[in-house]
ZAKOL-312539 format. One record per residue (C-alpha): residue in one letter; x, y, z. Coordinates in steps of 0.25 Angstrom, whole numbers, padded with zeros to 4 digits, always signed. Example, Ala and Ser with C-alpha at 12.3 -4.5 7.8 and 13.67 -1.06 7.14 Angstrom:
REM residues 2
a+0049-0018+0031
s+0055-0004+0029
This chain:
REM residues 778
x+0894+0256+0529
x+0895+0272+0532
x+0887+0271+0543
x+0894+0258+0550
x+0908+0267+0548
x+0901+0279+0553
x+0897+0271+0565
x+0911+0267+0568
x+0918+0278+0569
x+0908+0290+0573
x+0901+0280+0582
x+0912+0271+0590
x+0925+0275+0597
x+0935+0270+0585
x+0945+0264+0595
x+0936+0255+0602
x+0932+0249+0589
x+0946+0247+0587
x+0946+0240+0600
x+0933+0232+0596
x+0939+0228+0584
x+0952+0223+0590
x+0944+0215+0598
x+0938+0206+0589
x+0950+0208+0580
x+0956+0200+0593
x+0942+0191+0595
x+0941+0185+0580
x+0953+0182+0579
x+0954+0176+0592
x+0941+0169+0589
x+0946+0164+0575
x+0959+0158+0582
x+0950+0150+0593
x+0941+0146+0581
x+0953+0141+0572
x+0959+0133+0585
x+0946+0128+0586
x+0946+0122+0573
x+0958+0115+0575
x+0953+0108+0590
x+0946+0095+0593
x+0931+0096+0592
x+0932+0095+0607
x+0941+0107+0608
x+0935+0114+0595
x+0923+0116+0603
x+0928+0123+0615
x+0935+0133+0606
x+0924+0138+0597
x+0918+0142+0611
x+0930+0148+0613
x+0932+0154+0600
x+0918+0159+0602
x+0920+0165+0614
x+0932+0173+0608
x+0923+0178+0595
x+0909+0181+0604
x+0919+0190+0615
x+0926+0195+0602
x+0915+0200+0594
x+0908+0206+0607
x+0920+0213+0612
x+0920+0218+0600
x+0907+0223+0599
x+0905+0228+0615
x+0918+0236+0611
x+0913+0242+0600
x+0899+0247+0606
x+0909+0252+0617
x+0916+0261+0606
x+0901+0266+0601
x+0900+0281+0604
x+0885+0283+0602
x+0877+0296+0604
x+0872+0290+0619
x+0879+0285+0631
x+0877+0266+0629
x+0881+0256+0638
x+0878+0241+0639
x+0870+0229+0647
x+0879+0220+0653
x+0869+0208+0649
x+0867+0209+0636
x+0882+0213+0633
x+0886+0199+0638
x+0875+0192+0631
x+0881+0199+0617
x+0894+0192+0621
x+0888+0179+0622
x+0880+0179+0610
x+0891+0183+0603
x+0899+0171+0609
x+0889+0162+0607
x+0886+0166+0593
x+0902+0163+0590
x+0902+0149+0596
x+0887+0146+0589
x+0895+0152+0576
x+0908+0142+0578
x+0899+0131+0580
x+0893+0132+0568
x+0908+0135+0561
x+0913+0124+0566
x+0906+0113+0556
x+0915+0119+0544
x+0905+0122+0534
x+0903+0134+0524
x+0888+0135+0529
x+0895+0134+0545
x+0904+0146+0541
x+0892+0154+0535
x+0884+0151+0549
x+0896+0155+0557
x+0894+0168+0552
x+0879+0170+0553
x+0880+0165+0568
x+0892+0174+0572
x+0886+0186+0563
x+0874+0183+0572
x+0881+0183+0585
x+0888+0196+0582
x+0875+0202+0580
x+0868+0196+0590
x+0880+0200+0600
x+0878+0214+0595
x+0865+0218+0596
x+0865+0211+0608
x+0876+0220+0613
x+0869+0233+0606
x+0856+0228+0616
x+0866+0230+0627
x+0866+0246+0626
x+0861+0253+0636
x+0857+0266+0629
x+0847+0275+0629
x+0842+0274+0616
x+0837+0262+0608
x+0846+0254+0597
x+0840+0253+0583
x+0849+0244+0570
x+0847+0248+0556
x+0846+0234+0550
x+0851+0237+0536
x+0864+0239+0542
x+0863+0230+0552
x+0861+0218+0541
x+0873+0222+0532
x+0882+0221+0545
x+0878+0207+0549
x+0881+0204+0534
x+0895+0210+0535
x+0896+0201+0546
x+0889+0186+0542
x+0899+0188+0531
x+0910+0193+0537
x+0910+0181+0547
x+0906+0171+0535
x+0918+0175+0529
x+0928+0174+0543
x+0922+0161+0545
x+0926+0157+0532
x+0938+0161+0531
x+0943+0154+0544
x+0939+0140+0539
x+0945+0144+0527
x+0959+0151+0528
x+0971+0145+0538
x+0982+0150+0546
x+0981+0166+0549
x+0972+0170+0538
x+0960+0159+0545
x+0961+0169+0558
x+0964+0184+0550
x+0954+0183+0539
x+0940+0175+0549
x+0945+0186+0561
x+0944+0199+0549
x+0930+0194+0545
x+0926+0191+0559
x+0929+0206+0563
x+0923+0212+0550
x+0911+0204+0555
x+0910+0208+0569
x+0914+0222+0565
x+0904+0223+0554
x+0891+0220+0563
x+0896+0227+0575
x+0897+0241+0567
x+0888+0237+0556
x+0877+0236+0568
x+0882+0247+0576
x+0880+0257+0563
x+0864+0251+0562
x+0862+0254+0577
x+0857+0267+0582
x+0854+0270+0597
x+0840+0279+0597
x+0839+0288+0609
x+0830+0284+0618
x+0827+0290+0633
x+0819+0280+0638
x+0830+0270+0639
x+0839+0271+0650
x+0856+0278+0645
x+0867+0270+0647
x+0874+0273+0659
x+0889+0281+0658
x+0900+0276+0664
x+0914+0276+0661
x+0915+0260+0661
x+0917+0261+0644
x+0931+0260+0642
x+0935+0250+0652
x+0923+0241+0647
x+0930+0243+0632
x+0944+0239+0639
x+0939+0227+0646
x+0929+0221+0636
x+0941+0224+0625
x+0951+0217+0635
x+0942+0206+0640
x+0938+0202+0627
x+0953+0201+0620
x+0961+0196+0631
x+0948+0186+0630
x+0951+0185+0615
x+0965+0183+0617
x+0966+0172+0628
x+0955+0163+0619
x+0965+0166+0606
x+0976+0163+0616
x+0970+0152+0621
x+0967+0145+0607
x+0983+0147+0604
x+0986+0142+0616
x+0977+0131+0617
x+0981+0126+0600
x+0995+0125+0604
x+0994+0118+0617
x+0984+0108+0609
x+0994+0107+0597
x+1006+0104+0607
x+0996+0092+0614
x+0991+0089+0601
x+1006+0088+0596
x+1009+0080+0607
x+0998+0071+0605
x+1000+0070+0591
x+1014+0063+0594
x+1016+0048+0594
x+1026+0049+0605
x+1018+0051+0620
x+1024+0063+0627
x+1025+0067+0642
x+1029+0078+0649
x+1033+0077+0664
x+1035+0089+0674
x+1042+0086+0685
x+1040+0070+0684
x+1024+0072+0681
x+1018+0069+0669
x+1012+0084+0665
x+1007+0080+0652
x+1007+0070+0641
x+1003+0068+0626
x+0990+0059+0622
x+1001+0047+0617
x+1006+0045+0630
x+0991+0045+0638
x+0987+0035+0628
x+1001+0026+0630
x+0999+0028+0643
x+0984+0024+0643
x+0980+0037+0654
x+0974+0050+0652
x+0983+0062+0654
x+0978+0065+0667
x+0982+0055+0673
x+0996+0054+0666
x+0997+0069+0671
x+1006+0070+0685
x+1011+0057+0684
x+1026+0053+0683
x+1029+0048+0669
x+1036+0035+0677
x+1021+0030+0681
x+1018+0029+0666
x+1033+0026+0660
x+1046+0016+0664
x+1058+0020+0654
x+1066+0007+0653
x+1079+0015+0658
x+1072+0014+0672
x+1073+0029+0672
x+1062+0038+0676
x+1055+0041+0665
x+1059+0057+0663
x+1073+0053+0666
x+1084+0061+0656
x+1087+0052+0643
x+1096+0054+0633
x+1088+0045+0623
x+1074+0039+0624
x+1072+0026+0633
x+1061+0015+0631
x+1051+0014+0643
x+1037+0007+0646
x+1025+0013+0649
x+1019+0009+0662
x+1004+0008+0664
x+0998+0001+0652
x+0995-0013+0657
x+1001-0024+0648
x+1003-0015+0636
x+1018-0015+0634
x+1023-0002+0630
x+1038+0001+0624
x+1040+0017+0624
x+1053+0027+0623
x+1052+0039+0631
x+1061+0051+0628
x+1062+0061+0638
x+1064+0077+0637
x+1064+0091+0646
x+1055+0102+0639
x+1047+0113+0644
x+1035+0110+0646
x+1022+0121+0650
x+1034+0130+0657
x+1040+0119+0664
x+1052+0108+0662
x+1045+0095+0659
x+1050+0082+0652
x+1042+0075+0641
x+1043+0062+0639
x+1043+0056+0625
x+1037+0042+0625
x+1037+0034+0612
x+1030+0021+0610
x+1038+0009+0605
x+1030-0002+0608
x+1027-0005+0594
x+1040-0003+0588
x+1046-0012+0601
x+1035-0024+0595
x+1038-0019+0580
x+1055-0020+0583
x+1052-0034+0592
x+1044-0039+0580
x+1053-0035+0568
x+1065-0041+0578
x+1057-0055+0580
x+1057-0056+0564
x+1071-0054+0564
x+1075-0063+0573
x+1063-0075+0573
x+1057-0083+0562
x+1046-0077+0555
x+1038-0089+0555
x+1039-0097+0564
x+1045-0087+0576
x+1058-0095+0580
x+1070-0086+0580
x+1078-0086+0567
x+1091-0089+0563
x+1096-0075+0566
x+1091-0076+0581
x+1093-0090+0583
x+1109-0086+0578
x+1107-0076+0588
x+1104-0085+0601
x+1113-0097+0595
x+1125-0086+0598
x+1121-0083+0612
x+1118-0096+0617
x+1132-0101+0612
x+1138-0089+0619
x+1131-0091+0630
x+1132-0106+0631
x+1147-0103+0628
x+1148-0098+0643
x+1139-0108+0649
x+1143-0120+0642
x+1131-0125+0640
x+1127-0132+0626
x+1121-0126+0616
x+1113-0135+0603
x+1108-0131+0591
x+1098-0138+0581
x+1096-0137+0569
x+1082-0139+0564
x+1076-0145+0551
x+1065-0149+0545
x+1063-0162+0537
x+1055-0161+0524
x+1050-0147+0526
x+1051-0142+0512
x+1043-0154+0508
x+1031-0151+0517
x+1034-0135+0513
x+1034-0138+0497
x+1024-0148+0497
x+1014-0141+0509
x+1017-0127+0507
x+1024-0116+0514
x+1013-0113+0523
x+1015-0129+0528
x+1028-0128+0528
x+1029-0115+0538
x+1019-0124+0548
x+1029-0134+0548
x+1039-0123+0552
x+1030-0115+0563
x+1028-0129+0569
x+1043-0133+0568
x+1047-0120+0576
x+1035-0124+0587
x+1040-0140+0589
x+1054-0132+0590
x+1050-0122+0599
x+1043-0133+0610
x+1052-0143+0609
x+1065-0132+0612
x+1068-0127+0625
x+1064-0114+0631
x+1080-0109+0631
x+1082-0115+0616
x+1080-0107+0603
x+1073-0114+0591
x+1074-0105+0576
x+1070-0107+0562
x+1083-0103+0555
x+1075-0105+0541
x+1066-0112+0533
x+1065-0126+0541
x+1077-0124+0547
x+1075-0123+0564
x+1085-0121+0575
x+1086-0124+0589
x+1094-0118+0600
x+1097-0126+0612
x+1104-0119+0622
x+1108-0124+0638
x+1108-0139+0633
x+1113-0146+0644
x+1118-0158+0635
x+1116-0164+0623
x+1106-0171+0627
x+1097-0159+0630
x+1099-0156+0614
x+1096-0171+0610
x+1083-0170+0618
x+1078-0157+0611
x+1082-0163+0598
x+1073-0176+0601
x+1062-0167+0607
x+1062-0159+0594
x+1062-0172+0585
x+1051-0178+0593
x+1042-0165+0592
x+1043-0163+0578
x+1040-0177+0577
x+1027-0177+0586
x+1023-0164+0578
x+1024-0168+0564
x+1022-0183+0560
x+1029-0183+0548
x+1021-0197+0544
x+1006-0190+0545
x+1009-0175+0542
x+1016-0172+0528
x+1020-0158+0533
x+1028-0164+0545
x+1042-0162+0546
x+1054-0168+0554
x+1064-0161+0559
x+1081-0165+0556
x+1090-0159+0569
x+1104-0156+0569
x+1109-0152+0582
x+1123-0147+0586
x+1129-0144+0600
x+1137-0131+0605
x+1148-0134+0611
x+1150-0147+0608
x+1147-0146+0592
x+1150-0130+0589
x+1157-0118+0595
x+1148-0107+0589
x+1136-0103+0584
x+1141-0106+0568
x+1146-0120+0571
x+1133-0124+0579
x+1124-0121+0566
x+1134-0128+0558
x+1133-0141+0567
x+1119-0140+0568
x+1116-0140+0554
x+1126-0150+0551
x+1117-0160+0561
x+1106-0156+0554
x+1111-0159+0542
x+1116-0173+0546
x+1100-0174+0552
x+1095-0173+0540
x+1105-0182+0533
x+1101-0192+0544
x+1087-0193+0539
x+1081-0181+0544
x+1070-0180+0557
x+1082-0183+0566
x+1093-0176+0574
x+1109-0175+0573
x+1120-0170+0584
x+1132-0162+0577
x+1145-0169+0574
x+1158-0167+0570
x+1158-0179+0560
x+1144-0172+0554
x+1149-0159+0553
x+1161-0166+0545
x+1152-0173+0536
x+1144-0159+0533
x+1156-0151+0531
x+1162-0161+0520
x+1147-0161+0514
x+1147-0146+0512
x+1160-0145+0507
x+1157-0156+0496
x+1146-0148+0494
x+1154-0135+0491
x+1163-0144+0482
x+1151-0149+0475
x+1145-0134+0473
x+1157-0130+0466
x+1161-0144+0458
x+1156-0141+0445
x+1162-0127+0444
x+1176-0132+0449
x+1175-0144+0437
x+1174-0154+0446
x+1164-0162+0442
x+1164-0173+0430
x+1156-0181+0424
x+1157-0198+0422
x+1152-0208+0412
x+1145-0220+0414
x+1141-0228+0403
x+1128-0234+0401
x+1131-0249+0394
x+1121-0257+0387
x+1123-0269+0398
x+1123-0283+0387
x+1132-0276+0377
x+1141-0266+0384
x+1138-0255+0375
x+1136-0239+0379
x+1123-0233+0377
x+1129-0220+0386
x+1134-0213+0399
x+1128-0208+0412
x+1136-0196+0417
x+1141-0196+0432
x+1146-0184+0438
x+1159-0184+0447
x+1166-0174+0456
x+1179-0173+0457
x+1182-0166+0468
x+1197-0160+0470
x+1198-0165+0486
x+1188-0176+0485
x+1192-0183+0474
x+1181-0189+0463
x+1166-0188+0473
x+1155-0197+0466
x+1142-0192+0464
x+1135-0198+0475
x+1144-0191+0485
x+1139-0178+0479
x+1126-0178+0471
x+1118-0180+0483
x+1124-0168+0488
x+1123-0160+0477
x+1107-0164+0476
x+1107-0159+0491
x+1112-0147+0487
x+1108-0142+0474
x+1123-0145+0467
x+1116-0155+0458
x+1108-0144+0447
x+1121-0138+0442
x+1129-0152+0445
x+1118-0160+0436
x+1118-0150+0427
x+1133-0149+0424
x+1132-0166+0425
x+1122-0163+0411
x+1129-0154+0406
x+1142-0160+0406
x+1135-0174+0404
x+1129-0170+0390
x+1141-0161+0386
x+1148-0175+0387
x+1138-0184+0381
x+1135-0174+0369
x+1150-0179+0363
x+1145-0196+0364
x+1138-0203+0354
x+1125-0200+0351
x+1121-0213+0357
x+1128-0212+0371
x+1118-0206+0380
x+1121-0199+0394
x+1115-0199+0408
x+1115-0189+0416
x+1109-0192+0431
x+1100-0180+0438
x+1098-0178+0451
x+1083-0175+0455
x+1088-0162+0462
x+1088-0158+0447
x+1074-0164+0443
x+1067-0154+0452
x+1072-0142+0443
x+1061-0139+0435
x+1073-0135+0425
x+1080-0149+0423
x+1073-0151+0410
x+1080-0137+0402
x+1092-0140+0411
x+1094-0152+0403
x+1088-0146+0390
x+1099-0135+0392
x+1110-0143+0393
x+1107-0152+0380
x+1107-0141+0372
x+1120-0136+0378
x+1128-0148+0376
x+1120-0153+0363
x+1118-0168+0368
x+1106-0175+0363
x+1095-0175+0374
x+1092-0191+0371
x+1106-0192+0375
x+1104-0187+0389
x+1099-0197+0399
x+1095-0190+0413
x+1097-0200+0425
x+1086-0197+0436
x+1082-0206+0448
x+1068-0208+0455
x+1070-0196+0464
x+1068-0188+0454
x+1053-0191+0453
x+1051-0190+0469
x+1052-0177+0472
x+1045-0168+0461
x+1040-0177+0453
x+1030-0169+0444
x+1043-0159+0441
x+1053-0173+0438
x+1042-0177+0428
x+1041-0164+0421
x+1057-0162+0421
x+1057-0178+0416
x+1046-0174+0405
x+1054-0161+0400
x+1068-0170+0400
x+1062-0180+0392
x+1055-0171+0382
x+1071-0166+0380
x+1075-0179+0375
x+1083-0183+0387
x+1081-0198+0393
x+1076-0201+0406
x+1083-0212+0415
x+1077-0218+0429
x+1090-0219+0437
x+1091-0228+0449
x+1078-0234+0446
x+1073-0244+0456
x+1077-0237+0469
x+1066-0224+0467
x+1054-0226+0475
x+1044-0227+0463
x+1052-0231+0451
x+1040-0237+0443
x+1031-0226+0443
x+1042-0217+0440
x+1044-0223+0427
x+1029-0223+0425
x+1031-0208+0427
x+1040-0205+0416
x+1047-0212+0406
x+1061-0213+0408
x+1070-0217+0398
x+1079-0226+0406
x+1080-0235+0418
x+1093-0237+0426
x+1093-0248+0438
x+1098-0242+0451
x+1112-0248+0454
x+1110-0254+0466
x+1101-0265+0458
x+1113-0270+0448
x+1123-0270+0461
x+1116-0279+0468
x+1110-0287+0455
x+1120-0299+0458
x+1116-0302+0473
x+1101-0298+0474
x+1089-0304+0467
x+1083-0293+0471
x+1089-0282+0464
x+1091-0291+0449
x+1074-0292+0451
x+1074-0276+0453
x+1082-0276+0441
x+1075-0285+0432
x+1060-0277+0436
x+1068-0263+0432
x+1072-0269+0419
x+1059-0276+0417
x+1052-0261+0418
x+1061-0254+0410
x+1058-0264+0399
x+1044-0261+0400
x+1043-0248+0400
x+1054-0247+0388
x+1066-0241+0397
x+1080-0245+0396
x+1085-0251+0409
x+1100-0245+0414
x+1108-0254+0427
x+1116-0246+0434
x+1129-0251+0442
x+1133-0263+0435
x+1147-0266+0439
x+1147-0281+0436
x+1146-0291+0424
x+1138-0298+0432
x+1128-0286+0435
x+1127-0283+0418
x+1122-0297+0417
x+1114-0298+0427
x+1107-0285+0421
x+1107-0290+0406
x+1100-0300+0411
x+1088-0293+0417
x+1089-0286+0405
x+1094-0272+0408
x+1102-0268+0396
x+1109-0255+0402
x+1118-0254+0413
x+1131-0244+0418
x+1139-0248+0430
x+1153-0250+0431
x+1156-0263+0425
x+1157-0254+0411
x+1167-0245+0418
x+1168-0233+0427
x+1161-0219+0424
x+1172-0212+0415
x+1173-0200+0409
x+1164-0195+0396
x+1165-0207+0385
x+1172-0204+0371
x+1166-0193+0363
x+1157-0200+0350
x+1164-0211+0343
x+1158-0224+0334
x+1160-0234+0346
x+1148-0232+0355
x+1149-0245+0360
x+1161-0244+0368
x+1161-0251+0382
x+1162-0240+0394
């Protein structure tokens, strides 16, 4: 160690090695920074700057060791060869790049041969330098000396090497350039103090000039300002790239225009464009650009404008450019902004088509159908032309749903909204408004005759499309139509008309057509306002109950009452039942009506004669509530009556519509207590199987048989097989209706030992409350 020190300050002129060690203070750190942005480049671009950085770190550590053998003040006159010099300055570069290529696969092991290669390529550029003397004497090393140098130096480098792939940010460039200069510097003196210069005259003596100090200034200044422009040029060269790579990295494409040319723009918009950046350079940004103000393209703007990019074939392209002054390279230039909305156009169209049109089968919906009902009355408002909507429904579609699935039932609808769509004209709108509900919009009818012949072509359609005779998912379609101006003045009352035609349609039979009147919308409105009345009867006390009693018909005596619910209504006076059972059952008014008609019906009968039995009719509205059976349950145990008491009136209907739920319901009733009676028999469709199917407890004969008993053979033989079957099979027969002695007789003669009519009197009120005489005529 003494005799490397010794070396350095008896041997060297002090402040050229103060020079020589600035230079490669300058050179690793300029070669670290070229490495480091090498690092973070492409592999494309990595490649050109670990040449680069090569170049840097073999000129440095050369520079540094030429400098330094300047600075030697030996015993006898050196100078140099110019050829082996410059070979020492390309072995030291090669060495370098060899070295980096070898770090660059990020290994441990890599870092440890970095070392050794860039240890070797300072040694081999230094005793390739020494061999450059000119001297008259010969160079001998001591190799103890030597060795421990090149040690200093494996690991000094090792440890720089390590160190950068280690640590970030400045300490990844301070601590890999201080071990870097320990290395250089370590060999370079280390091998300096191992080398001795033996005289020799044989050998020719350098020549003496006065070219030293200029040739220390221009190496030292060559090689920095050399070290310097690289380092510069990696600063340079990362932030120009980050900024492209920023712009890149952008979703938006971005152009800037000098003077109406297009100068440069991002990746984005060469790939919108679908052209290299060569070719968008010089061009105006209006070749490749239309904004949708007309404007040219760069025009001032206070907010950003839709435009269409030009060029692209049929690929439809929605943008938004924003335009903006900057400075740009030194000069004033405007970059263009340019956003691509064509997926957020398609996203907004699509999520505004599902507002406005039926998710299933397409048409418009009610909200947009509304929408162009209220122009085209606006507009036919000024034109006086006509304007008809129809009103659309179709026939036994929640049969063919419930019974062949939703699936079925939304084929049906798909192919409705197809027949509607062909049959309609190009100017008409057709709309599902909900469930099987349609709509059709006719607009510039002529006459009404124009709207009679779309409705017969839509008939005649649905008809050719689904034969309702072979296919049982067929529908039919019921059409109410109704005419602006002749029928409505606005929009509401057009609605209103056609509903009211679609109504009286259906009424009609259904699968047929009907024109809006003023007598029809009459009769609708005093229907819906019975139907108001009748929603609120039973809480405004308006509703009573009637006895009739049922009379053994040979001797006059009362076996019980059937109660008959009436309304008295405050304007309408006394309105019988079948005024408005029907339309209770139509529309859901008969649960709570038949329930209160029970309730008040057993709460009557529960203060009779335990003998006097009560009927009570129920509608088959109620039979397909699974909860009929704990309904009825219920109420005996609220009013206390006997459930043998309690007779419950059905007709055949009952069984025709559910008739696995009517059975079980029948089945639960009858494990109550309570007795069954076939009402209205002999006008249902399958009467004797009926009875086959359950076994009711009583028969009554329909009405229309005792009526017409005195004149038709007919009827007294349909009375005479009821009878005969209710004695075989054990069921008390009941006639209804008899109004005449001559009608009893008749009766008692075929046998039939029960009847009610009013030949016993008019349906009164509740019969007295228990007494002895149960006999007592009605």
């Amino acid at each position: 160690m003494f005799t490397v020190v010794e070396c350095i300050w008896q041997q060297h002129d002090y402040r050229l090695l103060v020079l020589a060690a600035l230079t490669w203070i300058v050179g690793s750190t300029g070669f670290f920074l070229l490495l480091k942005r090498a690092c973070e480049c492409t592999p494309v671009r990595r490649r050109g700057w670990v040449a680069t950085a090569a170049l840097v770190g073999g000129i440095g550590v050369w520079s540094t060791h030429f400098i330094s053998m300047l600075a030697y003040q030996g015993a006898m006159p050196i100078s140099f060869g110019v050829g082996l010099t410059a070979l020492s300055a390309v072995a030291a570069i090669g060495m370098f790049w060899l070295a980096l290529r070898i770090w660059d696969r990020g290994t441990v092991s890599a870092d440890v041969g970095v070392a050794l290669v860039a240890t070797t390529g300072v040694a081999v550029m230094h005793f390739t330098g020494m061999s450059a003397i000119i001297a008259a004497a010969q160079i001998r090393y001591e190799p103890v000396l030597l060795t421990k140098g090149l040690a200093v130096t494996f690991i000094s480098f090792t440890v720089a090497f390590r160190a950068f792939r280690q640590y970030k940010g400045l300490a990844q460039i301070a601590v890999a350039a201080s071990f870097a200069i320990v290395a250089v510097c370590s060999l370079h003196f280390t091998a300096m103090a191992a080398t001795s210069l033996m005289p020799d005259p044989t050998l020719p003596s350098a020549a003496i000039g006065d070219s030293r100090n200029w040739l220390i200034g221009a190496i030292t200044a060559i090689s920095i300002a050399l070290i310097l422009l690289t380092g510069a040029a990696a600063v340079i060269d990362r932030y120009l790239t980050d900024l492209h790579g920023l712009a890149d990295a952008t979703l938006e494409a971005l152009i800037i225009v000098h003077r109406g040319r297009i100068i440069e723009a991002n990746a984005s918009f060469a790939e919108m464009a679908g052209a290299d950046l060569s070719i968008l350079r010089d061009q105006s940004p209006d070749d490749w650009l239309r904004a949708a103000d007309g404007l040219p393209v760069i025009s001032a703007r206070t907010a950003p404008v839709e435009a269409m990019l030009l060029n692209v074939g049929d690929a439809e392209k929605i943008l938004e450019i924003a335009v903006h002054d900057v400075e740009y390279r030194g000069r004033q230039c405007q970059v263009i902004a340019i956003r691509d909305l064509t997926d957020k156009k398609q996203a907004q169209r699509q999520v505004e088509h599902m507002a406005t049109h039926d998710g299933l089968t397409g048409l418009p919906n009610r909200a947009l159908f509304d929408e162009r009902l209220t122009h085209a009355l606006m507009r036919a408002a000024h034109t006086g032309e006509a304007v008809a909507l129809l009103a659309i429904d179709l026939d036994r579609f929640k049969a063919v749903n419930d019974i062949f699935g939703h699936a079925e039932g939304d084929r049906i609808l798909c192919k409705m909204a197809s027949i509607l769509q062909g049959v309609a004209g190009p100017a008409d709108t057709v709309a599902r408004i909900g469930g099987d509900e349609f709509m059709v919009l006719q607009t510039g009818a002529t006459h009404t005759n124009d709207t009679q012949t779309l409705v017969a072509h839509i008939i005649a359609e649905v008809a050719r499309e689904m034969d309702t005779a072979r296919d049982p998912t067929a529908v039919n379609v019921s059409i109410g139509v109704a005419v602006y101006p002749r029928d409505a003045t606005d929009a509401e009352l057009l609605r209103h008309g056609a509903d009211v035609a679609l109504y009286r349609a259906k009424e009609s039979g259904r699968g047929t057509a009907c024109f809006f009147d003023r007598e029809m919308d009459a009769a609708v409105r005093e229907r819906r306002a019975l139907e108001h009345d009748l929603r609120h009867a039973i809480t405004r006390s308006q509703l009573r109950l009637v006895y009739q009693a049922l009379i053994s018909s040979d001797g006059g005596t009362i076996s019980g009452y059937e109660a008959l619910v009436r309304w008295a209504h405050p304007d309408r006076g006394l309105i019988l039942p079948d005024q408005f059972i029907p339309l209770a059952e139509e529309t859901g008014v008969i649960i709570p009506l038949g329930e209160w008609v029970l309730r008040e019906a057993c709460r009557t009968a529960v203060q009779w004669d335990n003998q006097l039995s009560v009927a009570v009719n129920v509608s088959p509205v109620q039979f397909q509530l699974a909860g009929l059976a704990s309904t009825v349950a219920a109420i005996l145990a609220e009013t206390g009556l006997i459930a043998s008491r309690l007779e419950l009136e059905i007709t055949e209907s009952v069984l025709m519509k559910d008739r696995a739920l009517a059975l079980s319901t029948l089945n639960a009733l009858k494990e109550l207590g309570v007795r069954i009676v076939m009402d209205d028999f002999g006008t249902g469709y399958s009467s004797l199987s009926n009875l086959q199917s359950f076994p009711f407890d009583k028969i009554k004969i329909d009405r229309s048989f005792v009526s017409a008993i005195e004149d038709d053979v007919a009827a007294r033989s349909i009375i005479r097989a009821i009878v005969g079957i209710g004695r075989s099979l054990n069921l008390p027969v009941v006639a209804e209706g008899v109004e005449t002695e001559a009608q009893r007789q008749m009766i008692v003669e075929e046998g039939c030992l029960h009847a009610q009519g009013f030949l016993w009197g008019l349906p009164g009120v509740a019969p007295a409350r228990k007494t002895s005489d149960d006999s007592a005529a009605a």
